[in-house]
LOGU-127146 format. One record per atom (N, C-alpha, C): y negated, z, x negated. Coordinates in Angstrom, 1 decimal. Layout:
residues N
<rec c2="Y" c3="Z" c1="X"/>
...
This chain:
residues 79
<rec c2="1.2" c3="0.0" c1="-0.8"/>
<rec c2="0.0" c3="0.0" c1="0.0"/>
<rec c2="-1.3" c3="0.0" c1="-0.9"/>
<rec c2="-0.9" c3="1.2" c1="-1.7"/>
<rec c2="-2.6" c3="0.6" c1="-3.1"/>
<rec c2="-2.8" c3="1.6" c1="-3.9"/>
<rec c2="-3.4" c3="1.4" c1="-5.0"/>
<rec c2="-3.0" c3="1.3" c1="-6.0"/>
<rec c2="-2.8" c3="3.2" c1="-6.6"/>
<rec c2="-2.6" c3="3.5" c1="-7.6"/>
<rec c2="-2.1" c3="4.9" c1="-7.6"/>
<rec c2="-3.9" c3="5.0" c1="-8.0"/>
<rec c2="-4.2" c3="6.5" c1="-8.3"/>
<rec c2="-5.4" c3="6.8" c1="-8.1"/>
<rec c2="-5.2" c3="7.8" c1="-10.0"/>
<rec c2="-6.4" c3="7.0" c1="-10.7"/>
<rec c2="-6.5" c3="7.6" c1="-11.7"/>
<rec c2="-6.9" c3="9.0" c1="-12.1"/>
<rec c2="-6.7" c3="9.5" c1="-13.1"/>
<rec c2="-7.3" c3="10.9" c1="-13.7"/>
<rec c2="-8.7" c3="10.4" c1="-13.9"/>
<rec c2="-9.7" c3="10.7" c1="-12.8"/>
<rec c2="-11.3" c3="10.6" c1="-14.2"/>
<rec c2="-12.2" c3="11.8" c1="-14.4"/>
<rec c2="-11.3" c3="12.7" c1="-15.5"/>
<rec c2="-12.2" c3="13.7" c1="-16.0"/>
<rec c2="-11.8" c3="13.2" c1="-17.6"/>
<rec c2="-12.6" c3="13.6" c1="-18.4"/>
<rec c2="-12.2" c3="13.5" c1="-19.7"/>
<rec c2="-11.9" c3="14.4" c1="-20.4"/>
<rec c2="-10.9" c3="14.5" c1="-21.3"/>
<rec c2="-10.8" c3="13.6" c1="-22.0"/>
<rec c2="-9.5" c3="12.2" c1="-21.6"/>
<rec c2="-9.4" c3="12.1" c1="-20.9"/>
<rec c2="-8.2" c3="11.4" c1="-19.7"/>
<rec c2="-9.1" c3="9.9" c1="-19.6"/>
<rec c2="-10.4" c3="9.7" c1="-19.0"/>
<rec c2="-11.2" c3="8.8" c1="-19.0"/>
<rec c2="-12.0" c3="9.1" c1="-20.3"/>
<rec c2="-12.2" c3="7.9" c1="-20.9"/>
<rec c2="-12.7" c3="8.3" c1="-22.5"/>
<rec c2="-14.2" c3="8.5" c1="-22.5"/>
<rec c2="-15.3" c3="7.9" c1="-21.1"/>
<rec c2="-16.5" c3="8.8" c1="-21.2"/>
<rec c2="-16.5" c3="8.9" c1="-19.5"/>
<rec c2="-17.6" c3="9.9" c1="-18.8"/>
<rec c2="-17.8" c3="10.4" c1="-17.6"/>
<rec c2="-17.5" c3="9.0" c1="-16.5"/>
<rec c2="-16.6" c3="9.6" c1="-15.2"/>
<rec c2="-16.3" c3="8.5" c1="-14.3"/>
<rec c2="-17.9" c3="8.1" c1="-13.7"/>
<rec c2="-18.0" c3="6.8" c1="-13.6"/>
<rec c2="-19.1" c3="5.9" c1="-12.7"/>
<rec c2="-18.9" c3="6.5" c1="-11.0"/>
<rec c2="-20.1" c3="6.2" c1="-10.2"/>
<rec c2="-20.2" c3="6.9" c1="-9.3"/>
<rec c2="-18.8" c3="5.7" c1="-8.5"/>
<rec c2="-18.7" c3="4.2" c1="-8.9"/>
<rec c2="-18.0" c3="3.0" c1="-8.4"/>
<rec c2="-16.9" c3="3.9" c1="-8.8"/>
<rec c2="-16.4" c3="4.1" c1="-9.9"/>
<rec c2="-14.7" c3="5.3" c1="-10.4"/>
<rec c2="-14.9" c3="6.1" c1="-8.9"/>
<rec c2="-15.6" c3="6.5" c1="-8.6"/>
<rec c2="-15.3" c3="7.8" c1="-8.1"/>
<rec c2="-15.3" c3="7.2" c1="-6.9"/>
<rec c2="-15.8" c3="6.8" c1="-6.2"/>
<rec c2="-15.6" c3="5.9" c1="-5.0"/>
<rec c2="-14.5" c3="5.3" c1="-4.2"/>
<rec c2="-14.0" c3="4.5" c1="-5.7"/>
<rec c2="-12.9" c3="3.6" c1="-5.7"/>
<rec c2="-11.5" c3="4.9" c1="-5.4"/>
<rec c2="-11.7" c3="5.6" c1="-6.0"/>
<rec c2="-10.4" c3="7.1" c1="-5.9"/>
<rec c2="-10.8" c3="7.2" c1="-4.6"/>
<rec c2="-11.8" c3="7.5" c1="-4.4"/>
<rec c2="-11.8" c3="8.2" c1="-2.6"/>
<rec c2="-11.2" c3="6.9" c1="-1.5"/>
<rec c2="-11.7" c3="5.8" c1="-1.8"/>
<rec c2="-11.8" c3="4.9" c1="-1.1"/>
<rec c2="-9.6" c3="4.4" c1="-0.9"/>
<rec c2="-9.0" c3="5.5" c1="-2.2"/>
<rec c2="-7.8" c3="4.6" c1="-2.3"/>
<rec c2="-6.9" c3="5.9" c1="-1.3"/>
<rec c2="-7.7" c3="7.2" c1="-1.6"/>
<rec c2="-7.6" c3="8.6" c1="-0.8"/>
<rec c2="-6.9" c3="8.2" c1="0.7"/>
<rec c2="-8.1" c3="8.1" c1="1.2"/>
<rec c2="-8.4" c3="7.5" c1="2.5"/>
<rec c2="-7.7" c3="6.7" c1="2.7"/>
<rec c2="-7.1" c3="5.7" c1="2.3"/>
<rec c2="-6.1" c3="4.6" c1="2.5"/>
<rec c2="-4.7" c3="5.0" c1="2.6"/>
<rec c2="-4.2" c3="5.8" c1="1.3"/>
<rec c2="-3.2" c3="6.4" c1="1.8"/>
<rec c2="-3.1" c3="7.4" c1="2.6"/>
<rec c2="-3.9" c3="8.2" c1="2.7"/>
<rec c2="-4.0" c3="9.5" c1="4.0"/>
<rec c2="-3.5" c3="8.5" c1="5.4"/>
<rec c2="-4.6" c3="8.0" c1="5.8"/>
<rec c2="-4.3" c3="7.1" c1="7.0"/>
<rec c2="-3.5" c3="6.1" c1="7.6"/>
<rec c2="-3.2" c3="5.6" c1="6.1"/>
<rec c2="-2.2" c3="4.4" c1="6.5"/>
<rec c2="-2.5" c3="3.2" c1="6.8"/>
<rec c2="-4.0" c3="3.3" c1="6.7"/>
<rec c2="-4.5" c3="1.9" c1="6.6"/>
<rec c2="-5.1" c3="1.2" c1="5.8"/>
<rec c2="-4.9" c3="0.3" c1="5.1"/>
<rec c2="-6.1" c3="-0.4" c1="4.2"/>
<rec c2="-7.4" c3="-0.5" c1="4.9"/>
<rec c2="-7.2" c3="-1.6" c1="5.8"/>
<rec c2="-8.7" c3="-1.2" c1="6.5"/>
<rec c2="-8.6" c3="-0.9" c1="7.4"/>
<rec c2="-9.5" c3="0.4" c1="8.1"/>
<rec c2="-9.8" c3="0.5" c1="9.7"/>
<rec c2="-9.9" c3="-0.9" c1="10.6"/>
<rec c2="-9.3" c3="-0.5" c1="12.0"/>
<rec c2="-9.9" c3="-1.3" c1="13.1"/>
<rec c2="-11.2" c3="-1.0" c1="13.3"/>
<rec c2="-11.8" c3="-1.8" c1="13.9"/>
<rec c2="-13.1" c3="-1.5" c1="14.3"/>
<rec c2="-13.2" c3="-0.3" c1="15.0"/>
<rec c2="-12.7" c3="0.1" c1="15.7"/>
<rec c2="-12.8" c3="1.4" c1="16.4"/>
<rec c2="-12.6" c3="3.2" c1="15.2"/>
<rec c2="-11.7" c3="3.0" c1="14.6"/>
<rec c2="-11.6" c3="3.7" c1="13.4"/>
<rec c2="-12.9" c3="3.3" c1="12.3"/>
<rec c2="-13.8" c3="2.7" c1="11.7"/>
<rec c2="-14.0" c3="2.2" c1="11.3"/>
<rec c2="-15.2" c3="3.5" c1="10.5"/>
<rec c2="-15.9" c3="4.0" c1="11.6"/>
<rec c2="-17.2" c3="4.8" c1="11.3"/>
<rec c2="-16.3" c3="6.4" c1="10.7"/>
<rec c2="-15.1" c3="6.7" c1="11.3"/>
<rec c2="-14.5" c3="7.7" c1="10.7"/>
<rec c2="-14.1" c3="7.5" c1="9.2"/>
<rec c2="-13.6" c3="6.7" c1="9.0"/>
<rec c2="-12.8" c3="6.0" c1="8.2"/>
<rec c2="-13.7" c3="5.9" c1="6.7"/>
<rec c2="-15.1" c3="5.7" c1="7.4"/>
<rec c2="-15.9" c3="5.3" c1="6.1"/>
<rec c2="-17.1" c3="7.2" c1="6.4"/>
<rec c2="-17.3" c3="7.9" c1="6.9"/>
<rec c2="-17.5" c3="9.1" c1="6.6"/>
<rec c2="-16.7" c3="9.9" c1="5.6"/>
<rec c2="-15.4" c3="9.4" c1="5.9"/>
<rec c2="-14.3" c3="10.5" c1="5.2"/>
<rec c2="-14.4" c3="10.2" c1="3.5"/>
<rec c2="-14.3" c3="8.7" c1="4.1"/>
<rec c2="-14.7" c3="7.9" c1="2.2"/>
<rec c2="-15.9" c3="8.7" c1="1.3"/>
<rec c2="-16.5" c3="8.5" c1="2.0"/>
<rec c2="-18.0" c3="9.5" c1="1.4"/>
<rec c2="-18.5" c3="10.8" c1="1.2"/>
<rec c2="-17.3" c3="11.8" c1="2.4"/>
<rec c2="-17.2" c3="13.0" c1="2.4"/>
<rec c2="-15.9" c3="13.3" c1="0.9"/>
<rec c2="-15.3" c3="12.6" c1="0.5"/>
<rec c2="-14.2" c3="12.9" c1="-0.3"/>
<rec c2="-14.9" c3="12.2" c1="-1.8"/>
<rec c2="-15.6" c3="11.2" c1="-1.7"/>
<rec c2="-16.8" c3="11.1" c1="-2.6"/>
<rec c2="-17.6" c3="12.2" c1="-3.1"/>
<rec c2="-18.0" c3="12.6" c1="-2.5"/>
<rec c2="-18.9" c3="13.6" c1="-2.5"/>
<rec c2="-18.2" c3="15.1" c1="-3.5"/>
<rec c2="-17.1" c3="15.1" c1="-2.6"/>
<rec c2="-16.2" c3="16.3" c1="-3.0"/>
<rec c2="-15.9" c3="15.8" c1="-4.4"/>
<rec c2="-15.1" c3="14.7" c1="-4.5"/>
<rec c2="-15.3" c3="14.6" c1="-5.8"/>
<rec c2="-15.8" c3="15.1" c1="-6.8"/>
<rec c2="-17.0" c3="13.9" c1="-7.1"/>
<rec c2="-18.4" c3="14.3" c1="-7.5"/>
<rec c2="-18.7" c3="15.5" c1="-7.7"/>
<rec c2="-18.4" c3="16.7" c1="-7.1"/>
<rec c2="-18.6" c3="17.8" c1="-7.2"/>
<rec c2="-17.9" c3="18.7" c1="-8.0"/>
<rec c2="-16.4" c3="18.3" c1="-7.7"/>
<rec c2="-15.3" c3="18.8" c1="-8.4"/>
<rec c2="-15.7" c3="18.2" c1="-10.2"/>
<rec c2="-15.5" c3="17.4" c1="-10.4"/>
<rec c2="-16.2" c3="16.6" c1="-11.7"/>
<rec c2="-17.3" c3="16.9" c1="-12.4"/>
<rec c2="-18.3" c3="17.5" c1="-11.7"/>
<rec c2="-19.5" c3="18.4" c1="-12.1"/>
<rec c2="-19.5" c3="19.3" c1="-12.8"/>
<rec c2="-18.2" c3="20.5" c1="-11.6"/>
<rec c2="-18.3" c3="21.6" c1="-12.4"/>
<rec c2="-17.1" c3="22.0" c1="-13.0"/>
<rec c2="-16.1" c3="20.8" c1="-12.9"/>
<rec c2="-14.9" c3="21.0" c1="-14.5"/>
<rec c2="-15.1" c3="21.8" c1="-15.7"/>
<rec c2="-14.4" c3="22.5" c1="-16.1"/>
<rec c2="-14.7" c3="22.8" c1="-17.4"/>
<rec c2="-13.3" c3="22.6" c1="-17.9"/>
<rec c2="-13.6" c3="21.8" c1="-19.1"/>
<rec c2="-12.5" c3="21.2" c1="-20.1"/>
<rec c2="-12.6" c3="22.0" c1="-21.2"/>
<rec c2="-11.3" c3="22.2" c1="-21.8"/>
<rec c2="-11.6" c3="23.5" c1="-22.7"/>
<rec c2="-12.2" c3="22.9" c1="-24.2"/>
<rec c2="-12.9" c3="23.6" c1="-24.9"/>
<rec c2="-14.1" c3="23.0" c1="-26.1"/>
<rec c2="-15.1" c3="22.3" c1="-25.1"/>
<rec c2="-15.4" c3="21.8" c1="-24.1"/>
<rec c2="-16.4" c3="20.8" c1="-23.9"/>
<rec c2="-17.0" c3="21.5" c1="-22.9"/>
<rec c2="-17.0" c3="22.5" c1="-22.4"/>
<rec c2="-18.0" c3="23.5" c1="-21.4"/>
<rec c2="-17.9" c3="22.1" c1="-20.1"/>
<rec c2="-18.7" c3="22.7" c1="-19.1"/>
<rec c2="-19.4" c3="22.1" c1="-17.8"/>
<rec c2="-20.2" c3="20.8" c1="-17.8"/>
<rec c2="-19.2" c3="20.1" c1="-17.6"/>
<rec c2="-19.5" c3="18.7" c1="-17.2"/>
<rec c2="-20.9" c3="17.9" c1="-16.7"/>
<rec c2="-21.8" c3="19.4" c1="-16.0"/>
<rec c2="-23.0" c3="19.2" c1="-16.1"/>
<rec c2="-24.0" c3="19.6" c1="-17.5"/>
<rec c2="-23.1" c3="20.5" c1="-17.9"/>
<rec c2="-24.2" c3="20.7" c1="-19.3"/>
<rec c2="-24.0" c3="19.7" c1="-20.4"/>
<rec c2="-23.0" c3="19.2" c1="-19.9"/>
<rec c2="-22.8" c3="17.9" c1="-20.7"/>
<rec c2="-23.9" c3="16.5" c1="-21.0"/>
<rec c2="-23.7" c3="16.4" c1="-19.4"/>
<rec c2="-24.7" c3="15.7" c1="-18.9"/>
<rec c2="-26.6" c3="16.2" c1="-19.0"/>
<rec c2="-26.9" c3="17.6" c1="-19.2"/>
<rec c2="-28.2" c3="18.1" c1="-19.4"/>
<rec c2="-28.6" c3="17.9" c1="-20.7"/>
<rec c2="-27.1" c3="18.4" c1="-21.3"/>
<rec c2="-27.8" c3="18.4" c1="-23.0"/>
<rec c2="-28.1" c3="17.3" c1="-23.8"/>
């Protein structure tokens, strides 16, 4: 049904996942949760909230990682 869904924290991805990385995992989430590649039209507005709500979560989770030597994913990104 599609494709397996990669590791993107590093050192697993060799620098920080793209917001498109992170997307593309939610977007493959949602597909297997459901069972559908793409909603019907009627599914459609659920379908693409969840995408963006599991986005989101992501993104979040990825933020505040901490890999051991490399601290917080955001102080990464500050420093």
């Amino acid at each position: 049904m599609c494709r397996s869904i990669k590791t993107l924290r590093p050192p697993v991805l060799p620098e920080e996942a793209t917001e498109e990385d992170i997307r593309a995992a939610a977007l493959q989430y949602v597909r297997k949760v459901s069972g559908f590649r793409a909603p019907a039209a009627h599914n459609r507005e659920v379908f693409d909230r969840a995408v963006e709500a599991i986005t989101q979560a992501t993104a979040d989770l990825l933020d505040g990682l901490e890999v051991r030597g490399q601290g917080q994913a955001a102080a990464r990104r500050a420093g």
